[in-house]
GUZA-162137 format. One line per field, with one value per residue (C-alpha): residue number from 1; x, y negated, z negated; residue in one letter. Coordinates in nm, 4 decimals. Example, Ala and Ser with C-alpha at 12.3 -4.5 7.8 and 13.67 -1.06 7.14 Angstrom:
# GUZA-162137
seq: 1 2;
px: 1.2300 1.3670;
py: 0.4500 0.1060;
pz: -0.7800 -0.7140;
type: A S;
END
This chain:
# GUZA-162137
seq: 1 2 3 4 5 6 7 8 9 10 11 12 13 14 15 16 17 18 19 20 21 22 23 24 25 26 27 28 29 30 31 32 33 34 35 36 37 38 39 40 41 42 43 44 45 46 47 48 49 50 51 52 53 54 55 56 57 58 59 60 61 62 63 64 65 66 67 68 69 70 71 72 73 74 75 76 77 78 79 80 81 82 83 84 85 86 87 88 89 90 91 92 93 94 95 96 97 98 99 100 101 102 103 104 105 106 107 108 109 110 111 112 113 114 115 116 117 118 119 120 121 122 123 124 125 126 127 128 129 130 131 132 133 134 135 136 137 138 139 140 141 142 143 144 145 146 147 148 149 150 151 152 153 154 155 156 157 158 159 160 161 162 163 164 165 166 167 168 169 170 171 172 173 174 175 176 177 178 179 180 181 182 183 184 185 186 187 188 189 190 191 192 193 194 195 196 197 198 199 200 201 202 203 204 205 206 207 208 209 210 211 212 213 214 215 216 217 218 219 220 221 222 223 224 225 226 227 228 229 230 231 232 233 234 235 236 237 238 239 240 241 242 243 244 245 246 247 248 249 250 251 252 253 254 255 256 257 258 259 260 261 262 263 264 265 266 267 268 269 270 271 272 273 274 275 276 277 278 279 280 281 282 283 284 285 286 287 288 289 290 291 292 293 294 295 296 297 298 299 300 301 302 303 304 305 306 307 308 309 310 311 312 313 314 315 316 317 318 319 320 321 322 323 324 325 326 327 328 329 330 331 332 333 334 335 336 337 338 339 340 341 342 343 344 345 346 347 348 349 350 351 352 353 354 355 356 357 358 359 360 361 362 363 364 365 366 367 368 369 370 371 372 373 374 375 376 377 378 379 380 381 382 383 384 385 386 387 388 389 390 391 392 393 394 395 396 397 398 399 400 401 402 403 404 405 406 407 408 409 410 411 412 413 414 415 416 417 418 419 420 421 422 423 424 425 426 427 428 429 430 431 432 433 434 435 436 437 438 439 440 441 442;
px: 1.0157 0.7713 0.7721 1.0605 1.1703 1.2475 1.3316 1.5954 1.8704 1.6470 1.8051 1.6932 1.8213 1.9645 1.7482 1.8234 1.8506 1.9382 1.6228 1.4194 1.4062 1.2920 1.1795 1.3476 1.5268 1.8277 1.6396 1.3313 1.4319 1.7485 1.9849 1.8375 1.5096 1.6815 1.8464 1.4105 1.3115 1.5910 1.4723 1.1323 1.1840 1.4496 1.1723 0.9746 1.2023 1.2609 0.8884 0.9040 1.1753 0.9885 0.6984 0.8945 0.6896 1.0646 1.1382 0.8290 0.7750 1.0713 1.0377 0.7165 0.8116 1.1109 0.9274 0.6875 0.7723 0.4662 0.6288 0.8412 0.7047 0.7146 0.4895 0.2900 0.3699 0.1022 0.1866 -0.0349 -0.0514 0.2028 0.3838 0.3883 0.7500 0.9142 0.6938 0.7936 1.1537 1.1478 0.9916 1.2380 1.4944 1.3433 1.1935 1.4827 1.4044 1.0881 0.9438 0.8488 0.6410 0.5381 0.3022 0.3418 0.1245 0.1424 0.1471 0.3031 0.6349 0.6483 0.8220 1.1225 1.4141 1.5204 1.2703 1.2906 1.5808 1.3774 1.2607 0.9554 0.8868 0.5904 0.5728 0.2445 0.2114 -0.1630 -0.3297 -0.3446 -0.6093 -0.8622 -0.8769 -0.7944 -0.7775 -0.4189 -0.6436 -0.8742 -0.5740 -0.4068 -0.7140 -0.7151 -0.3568 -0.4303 -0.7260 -0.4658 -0.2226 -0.4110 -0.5755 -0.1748 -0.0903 -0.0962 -0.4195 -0.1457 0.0375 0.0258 -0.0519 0.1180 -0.0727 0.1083 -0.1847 -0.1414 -0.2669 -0.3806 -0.4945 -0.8648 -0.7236 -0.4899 -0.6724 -1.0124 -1.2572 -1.5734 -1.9139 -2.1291 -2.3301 -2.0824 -1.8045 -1.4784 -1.6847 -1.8844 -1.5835 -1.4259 -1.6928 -1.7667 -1.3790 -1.3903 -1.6940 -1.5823 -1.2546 -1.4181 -1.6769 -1.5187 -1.6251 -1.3607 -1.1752 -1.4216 -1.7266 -1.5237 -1.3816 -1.7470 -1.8822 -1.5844 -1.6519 -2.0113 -1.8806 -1.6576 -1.6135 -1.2735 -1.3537 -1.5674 -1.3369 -1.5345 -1.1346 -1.1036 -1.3662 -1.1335 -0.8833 -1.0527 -0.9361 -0.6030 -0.4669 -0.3615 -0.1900 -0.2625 -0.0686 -0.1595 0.0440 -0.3054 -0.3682 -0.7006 -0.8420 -0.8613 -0.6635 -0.9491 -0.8842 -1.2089 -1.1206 -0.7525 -0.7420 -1.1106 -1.0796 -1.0065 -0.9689 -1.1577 -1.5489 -1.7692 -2.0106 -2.2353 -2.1999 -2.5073 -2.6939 -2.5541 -2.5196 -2.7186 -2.5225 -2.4727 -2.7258 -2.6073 -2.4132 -2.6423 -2.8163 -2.4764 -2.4330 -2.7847 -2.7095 -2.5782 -2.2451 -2.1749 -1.9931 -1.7337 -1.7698 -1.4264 -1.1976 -0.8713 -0.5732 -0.4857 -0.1928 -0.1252 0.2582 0.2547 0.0739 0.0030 0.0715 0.4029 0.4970 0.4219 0.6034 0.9090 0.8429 0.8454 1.1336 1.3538 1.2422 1.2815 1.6578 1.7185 1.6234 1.2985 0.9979 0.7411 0.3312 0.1573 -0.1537 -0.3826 -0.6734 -0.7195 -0.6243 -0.9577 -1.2454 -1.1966 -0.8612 -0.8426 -1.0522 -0.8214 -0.5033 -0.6529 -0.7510 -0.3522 -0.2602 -0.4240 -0.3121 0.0418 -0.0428 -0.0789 0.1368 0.4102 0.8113 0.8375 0.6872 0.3737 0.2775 -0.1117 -0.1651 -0.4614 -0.5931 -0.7967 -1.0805 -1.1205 -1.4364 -1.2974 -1.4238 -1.5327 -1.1834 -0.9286 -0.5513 -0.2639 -0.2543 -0.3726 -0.5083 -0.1509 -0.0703 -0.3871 -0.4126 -0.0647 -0.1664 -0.4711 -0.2342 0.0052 -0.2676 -0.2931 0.0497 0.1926 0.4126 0.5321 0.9228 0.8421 0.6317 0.6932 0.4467 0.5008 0.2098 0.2892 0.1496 0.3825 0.3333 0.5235 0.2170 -0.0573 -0.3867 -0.3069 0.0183 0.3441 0.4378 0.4172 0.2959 0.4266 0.6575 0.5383 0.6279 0.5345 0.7043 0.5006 0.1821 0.4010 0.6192 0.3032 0.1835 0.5236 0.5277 0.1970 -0.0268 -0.3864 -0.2935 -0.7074 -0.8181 -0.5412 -0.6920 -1.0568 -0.9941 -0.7638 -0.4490 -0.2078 0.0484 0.1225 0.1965 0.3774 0.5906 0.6359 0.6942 0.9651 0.7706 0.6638 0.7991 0.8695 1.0166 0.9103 0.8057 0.8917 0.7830 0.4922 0.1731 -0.0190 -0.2084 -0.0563 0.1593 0.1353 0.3962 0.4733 0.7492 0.6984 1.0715 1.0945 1.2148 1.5413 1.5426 1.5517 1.2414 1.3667;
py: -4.3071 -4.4986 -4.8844 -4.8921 -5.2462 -5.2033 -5.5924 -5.7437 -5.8237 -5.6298 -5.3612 -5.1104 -5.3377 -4.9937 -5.1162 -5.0807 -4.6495 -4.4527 -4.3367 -4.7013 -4.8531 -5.2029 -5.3495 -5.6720 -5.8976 -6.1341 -6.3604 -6.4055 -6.4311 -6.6849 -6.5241 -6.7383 -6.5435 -6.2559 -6.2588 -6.3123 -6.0590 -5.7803 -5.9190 -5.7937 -5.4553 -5.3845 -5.4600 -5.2307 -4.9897 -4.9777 -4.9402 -4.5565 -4.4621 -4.4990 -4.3323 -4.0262 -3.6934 -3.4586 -3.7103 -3.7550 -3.3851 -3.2878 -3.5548 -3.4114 -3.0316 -3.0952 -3.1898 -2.9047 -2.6021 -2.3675 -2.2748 -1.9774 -1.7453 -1.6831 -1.9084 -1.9532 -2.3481 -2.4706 -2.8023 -2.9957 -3.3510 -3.5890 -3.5600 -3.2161 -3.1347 -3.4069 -3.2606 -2.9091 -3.0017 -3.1474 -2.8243 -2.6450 -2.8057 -2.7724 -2.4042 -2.2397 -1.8916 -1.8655 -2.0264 -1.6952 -1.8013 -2.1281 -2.2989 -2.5751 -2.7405 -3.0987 -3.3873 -3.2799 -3.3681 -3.4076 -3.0649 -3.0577 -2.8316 -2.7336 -2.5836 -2.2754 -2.1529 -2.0590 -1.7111 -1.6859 -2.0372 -2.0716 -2.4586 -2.5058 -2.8442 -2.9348 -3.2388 -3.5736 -3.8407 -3.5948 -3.2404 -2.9586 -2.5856 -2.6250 -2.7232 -2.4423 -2.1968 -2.3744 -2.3382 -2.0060 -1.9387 -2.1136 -1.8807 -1.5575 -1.7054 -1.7240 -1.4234 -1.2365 -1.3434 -1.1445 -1.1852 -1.2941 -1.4948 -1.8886 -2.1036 -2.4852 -2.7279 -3.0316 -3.2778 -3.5743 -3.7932 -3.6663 -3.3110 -3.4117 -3.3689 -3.1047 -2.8335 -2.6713 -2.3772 -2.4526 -2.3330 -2.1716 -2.2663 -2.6020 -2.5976 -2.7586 -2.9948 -3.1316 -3.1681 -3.3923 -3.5770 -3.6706 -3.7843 -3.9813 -4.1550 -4.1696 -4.3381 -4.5643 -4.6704 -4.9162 -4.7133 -4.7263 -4.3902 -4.2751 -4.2707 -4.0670 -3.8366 -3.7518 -3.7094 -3.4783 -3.2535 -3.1857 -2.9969 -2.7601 -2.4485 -2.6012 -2.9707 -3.1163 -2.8460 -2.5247 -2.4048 -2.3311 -2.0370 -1.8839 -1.8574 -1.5561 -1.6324 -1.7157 -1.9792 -2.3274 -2.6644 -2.9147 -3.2438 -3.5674 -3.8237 -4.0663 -4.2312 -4.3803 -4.6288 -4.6101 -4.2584 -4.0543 -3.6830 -3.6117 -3.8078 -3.7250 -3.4891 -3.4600 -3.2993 -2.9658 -2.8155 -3.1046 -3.0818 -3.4083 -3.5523 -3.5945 -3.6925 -3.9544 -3.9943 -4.0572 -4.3261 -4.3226 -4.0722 -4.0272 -3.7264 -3.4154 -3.4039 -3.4841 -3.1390 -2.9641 -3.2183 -3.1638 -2.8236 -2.8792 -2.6536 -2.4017 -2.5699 -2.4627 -2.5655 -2.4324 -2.6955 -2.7040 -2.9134 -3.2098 -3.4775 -3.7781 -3.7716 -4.1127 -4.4537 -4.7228 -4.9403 -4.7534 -4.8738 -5.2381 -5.2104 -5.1194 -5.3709 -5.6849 -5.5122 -5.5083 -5.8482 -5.9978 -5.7955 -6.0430 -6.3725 -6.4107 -6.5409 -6.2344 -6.2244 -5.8794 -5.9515 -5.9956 -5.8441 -5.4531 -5.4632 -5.3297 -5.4747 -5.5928 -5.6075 -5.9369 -6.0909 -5.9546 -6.0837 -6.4504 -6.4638 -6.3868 -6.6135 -6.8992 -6.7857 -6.8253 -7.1669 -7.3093 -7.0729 -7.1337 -7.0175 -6.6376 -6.2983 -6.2448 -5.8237 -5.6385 -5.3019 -5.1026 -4.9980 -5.1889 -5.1283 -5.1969 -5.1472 -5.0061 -5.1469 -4.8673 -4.8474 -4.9482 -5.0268 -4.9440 -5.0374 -4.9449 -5.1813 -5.3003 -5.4674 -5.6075 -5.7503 -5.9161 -6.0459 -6.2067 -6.3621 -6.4644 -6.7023 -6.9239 -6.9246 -7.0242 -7.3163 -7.2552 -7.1729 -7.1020 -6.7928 -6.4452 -6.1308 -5.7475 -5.5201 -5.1839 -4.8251 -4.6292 -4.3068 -4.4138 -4.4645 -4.7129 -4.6137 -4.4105 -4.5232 -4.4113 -4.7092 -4.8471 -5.1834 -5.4980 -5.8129 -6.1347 -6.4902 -6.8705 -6.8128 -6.4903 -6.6303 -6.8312 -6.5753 -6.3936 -6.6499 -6.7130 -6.3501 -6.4162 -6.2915 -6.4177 -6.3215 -6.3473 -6.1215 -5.8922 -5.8904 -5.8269 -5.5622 -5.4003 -5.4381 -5.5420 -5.3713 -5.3971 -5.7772 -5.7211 -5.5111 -5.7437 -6.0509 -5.7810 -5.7851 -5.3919 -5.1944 -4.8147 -4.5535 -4.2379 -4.0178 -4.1347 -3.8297 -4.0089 -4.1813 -4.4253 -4.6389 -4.9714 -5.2275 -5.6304 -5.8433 -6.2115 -6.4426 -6.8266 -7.0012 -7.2961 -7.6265 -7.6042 -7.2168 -6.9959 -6.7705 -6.8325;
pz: -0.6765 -0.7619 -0.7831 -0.6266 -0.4750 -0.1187 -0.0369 0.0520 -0.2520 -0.4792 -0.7349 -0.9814 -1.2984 -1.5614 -1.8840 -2.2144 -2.2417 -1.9492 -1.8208 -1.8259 -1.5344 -1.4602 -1.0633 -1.0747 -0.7801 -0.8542 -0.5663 -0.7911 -1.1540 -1.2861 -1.5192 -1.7660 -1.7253 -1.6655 -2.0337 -2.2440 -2.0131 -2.1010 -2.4740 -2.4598 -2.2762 -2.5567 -2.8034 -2.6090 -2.6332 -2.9487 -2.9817 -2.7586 -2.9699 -3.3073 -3.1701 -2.9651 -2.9633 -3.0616 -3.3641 -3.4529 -3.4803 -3.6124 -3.8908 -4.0223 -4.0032 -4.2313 -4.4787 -4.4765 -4.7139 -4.5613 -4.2108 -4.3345 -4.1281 -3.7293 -3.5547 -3.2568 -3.1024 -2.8161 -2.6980 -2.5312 -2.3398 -2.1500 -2.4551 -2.4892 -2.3465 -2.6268 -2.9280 -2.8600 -2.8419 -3.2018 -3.3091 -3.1358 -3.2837 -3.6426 -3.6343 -3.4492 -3.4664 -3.6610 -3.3296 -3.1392 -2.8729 -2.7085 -2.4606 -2.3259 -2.1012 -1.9419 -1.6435 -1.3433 -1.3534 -1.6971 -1.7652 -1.9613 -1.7869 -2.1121 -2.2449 -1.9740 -2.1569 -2.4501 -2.4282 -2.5873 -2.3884 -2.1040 -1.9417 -1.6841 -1.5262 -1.4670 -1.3462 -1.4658 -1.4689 -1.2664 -1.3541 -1.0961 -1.0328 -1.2283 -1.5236 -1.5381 -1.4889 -1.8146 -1.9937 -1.8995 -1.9642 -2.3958 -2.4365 -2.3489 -2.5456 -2.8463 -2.7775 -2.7851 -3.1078 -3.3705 -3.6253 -3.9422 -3.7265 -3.7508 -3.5203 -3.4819 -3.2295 -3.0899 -2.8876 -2.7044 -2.4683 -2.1700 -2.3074 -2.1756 -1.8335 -1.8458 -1.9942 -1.9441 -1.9820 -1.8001 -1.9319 -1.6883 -1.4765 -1.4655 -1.1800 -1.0932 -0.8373 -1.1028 -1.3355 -1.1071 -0.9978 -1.3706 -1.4354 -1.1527 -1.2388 -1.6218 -1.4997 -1.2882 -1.5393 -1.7384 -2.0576 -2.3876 -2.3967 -2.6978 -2.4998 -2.2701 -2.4559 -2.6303 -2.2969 -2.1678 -2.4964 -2.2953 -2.0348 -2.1922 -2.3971 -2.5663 -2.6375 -2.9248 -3.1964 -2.9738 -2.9509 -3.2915 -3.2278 -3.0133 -3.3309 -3.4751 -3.8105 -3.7393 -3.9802 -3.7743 -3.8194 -3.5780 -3.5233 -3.3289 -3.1243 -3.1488 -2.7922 -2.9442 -3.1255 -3.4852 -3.4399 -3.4775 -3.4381 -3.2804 -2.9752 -2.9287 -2.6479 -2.6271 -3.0361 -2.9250 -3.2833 -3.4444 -3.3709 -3.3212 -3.6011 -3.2813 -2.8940 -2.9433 -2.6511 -2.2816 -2.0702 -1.7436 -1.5562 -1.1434 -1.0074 -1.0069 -1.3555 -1.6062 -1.5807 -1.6657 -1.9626 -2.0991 -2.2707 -2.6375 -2.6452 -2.9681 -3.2897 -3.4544 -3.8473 -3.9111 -4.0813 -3.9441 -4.1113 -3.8277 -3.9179 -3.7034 -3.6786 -3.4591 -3.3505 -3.1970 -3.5741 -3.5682 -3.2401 -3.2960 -3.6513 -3.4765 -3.1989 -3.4549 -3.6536 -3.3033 -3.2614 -3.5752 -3.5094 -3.1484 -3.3867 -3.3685 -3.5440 -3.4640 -3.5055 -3.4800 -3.7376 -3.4035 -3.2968 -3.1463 -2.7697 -2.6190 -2.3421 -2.0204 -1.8897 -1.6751 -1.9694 -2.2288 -2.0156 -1.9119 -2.3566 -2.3813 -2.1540 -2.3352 -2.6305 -2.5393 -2.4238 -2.7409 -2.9208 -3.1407 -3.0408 -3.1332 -3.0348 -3.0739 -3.0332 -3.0114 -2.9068 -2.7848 -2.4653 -2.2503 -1.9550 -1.5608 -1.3837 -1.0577 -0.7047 -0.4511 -0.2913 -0.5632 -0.5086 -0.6712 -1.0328 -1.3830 -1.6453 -1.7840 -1.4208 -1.4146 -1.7171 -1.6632 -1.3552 -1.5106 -1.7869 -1.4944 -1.3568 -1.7088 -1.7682 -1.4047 -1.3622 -1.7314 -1.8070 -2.1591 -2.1545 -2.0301 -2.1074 -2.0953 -2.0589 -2.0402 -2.1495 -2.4087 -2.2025 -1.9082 -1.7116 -1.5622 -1.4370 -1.1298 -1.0969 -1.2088 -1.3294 -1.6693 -1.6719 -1.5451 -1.7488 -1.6067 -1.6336 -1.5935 -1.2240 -1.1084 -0.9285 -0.7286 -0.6298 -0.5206 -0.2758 -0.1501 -0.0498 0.0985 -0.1314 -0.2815 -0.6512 -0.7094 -0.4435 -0.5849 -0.9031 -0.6968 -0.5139 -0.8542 -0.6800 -0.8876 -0.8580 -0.4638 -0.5702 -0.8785 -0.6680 -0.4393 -0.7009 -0.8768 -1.1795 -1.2453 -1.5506 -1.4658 -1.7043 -1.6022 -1.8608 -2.2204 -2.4551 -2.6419 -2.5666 -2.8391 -2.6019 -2.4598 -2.5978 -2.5092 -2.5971 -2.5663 -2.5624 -2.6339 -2.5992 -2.7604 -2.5332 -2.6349 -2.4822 -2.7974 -2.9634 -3.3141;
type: X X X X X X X X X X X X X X X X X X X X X X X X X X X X X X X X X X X X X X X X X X X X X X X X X X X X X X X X X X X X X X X X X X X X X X X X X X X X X X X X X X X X X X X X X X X X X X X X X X X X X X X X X X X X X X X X X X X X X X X X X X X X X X X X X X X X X X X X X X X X X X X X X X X X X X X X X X X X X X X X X X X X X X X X X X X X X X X X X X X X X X X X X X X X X X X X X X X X X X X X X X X X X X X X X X X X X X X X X X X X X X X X X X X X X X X X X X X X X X X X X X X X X X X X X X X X X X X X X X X X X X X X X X X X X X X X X X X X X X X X X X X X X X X X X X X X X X X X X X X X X X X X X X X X X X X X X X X X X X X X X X X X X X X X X X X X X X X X X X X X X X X X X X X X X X X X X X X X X X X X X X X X X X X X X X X X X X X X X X X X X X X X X X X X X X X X X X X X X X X X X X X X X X X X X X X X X X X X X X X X X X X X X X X X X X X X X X X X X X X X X X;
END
């Protein structure tokens, strides 16, 4: 599994619901420490659970009156198992066939006992021959259902990834060779997505012209800033007002991204069901709930990582006791041979270097889907204590942060956050804790 601690007198510490997880070692944190850090994953916890994909499905179909009929459920994204639970759960019957399709490992076991179910696990961050097949697999899916028969989309995070129909003369090589550069390029996760939506026949709303006139409902679990639906999943029933012009791209792929790709004008009805602002509500309300004073009216969590985590750092410097909570999703420009990591770890470890030597000041970063970067873990919960730890396990915290390799040393320093998959994903969450001197947040 996973950032699993494998020294000595280390334990997997059972969090605060069964399947959270957090890398932590009795040797490196005092029970004292031990009781502000189980404070702040319970407030991220309570965070996941407002922002679930089954409840937060579920919630909005119960209040619908137009879903009488037998429908036609495609879930999509590294949420996709949770969100077609809750419509499970709500529809019953009148669901009569489903797709799901998400991260590997990601499947839900329950869902195979539906019988009108199909579950595909593709790949995730870089697209592979899993994803074509999935895209493959949607287009017959659609294509099967009767021409009366609605259809219910559930998207999230991740979609871009999963799922693809390649325009010719484009090819799987190329597709790859553009995610990896995307990922690599330090570029915010719109400019991504609009670029992804170049080389495909689904993206940029061009699904919605596979529909043939069949009447659809899409809803959102937003992973992007400012929750617009033309970037969640790439916008697969929600066409683009206009790419815009590219950056300077590596040889070989801008040829393939040259050709403008057929529109669909079709408006289809999209609701966002969950965000980011409804994860850091119920962050400060399970805060407020442990006693204390909380701050979320801070700026959108976006740029550089390591700038973005040494800005936090400071921040909690001069900070007064309390919680203080931002959300968004940040950036790393990746070296030519990256470590392990994702841009939670390193933006802890670059708030671990202005807040070391300080008792007073702990700091989670962590993704709400479960996962960081390339790595299966979440993020990373740091404290005053943690660059220390580092060098005493023989580490050079800054050449960690160089080479983007946090999260060998965060491992090492028991500091890592994992929670395998958590059913929703609405970008990242960063929380921190300023004790007063006497010990207590309030």
């Amino acid at each position: 599994m996973a950032g699993v601690c494998a020294e000595a007198g280390s334990f997997w510490y059972k969090g605060v619901f069964p399947d959270f997880f957090y890398c932590s070692s009795m040797s490196k944190h005092t029970s004292a420490r031990h009781r502000y850090r189980t404070d702040l994953l319970q407030i991220y916890r309570a965070a996941l659970s407002r922002v679930a994909g089954d409840t937060a499905v579920a919630d909005w179909l119960r209040k619908q009156q137009s879903f009488a009929a037998p429908l036609a459920v495609v879930a999509i994204g590294k949420a996709a198992p949770a969100m077609m639970a809750g419509a499970s759960k709500v529809l019953g019957q009148r669901l009569v066939s489903g797709l799901v399709i998400t991260r590997e490992g990601y499947a839900e076991p329950g869902l195979e006992n539906h019988p009108a179910m199909v579950q595909i696990e593709s790949a995730h961050p870089i697209p592979d021959t899993r994803s074509l097949e999935a895209g493959r697999q949607l287009l017959e899916f659609i294509a099967r259902q009767p021409g009366n028969r609605q259809l219910l989309f559930l998207i999230s995070g991740g979609s871009s990834s999963l799922v693809e129909v390649l325009p010719e003369p484009c090819t799987l090589e190329q597709l790859q060779s553009l995610n990896h550069w995307l990922l690599a390029s330090g570029l915010a996760i719109g400019s991504i997505n609009r670029i992804r939506s170049r080389i495909s026949r689904i993206k940029g709303g061009q699904l919605c012209r596979f529909l043939e006139g069949r009447q659809a409902q899409v809803l959102l679990i937003s992973d992007v800033p400012g929750d617009d639906p033309a970037i969640v999943g790439s916008g697969l029933l929600y066409p683009l007002p206009g790419c815009g012009s590219l950056p300077q791209m590596p040889p070989g792929l801008s040829a393939c991204l040259a050709e403008a790709r057929p529109v669909c004008n079709r408006e289809i009805p999209h609701a966002t069901i969950a965000t980011n602002s409804d994860a850091q509500e119920a962050a400060a309300q399970a805060a407020r709930m442990l006693g204390y004073k909380t701050t979320t009216d801070l700026p959108f969590l976006q740029g550089d990582a390591a700038a973005r985590g040494r800005e936090f750092g400071q921040t909690m410097l001069g900070a007064a006791p309390g919680v203080y909570i931002l959300g968004g999703e940040t950036t790393v420009t990746l070296p030519p041979q990256p470590g392990r990591g994702g841009r939670n770890q390193h933006l802890a470890l670059a708030a671990a270097a202005e807040i070391r030597g300080r008792e007073d000041i702990l700091i989670l970063a962590a993704g709400t889907d479960g996962t960081d970067g390339m790595s299966d873990d979440a993020g990373a919960l740091v404290d005053g204590g943690t660059w220390m730890r580092a060098v005493n396990e023989g580490f050079d915290p800054q050449h960690s942060l160089n080479r983007a390799d946090s999260g060998t040393l965060l491992e090492a320093t028991g500091d890592l956050v994992y929670t395998g998959p958590t059913g929703t994903n609405v970008m990242d969450l960063l929380i921190g804790l300023r004790l007063a001197s006497s010990g207590s947040g309030s």
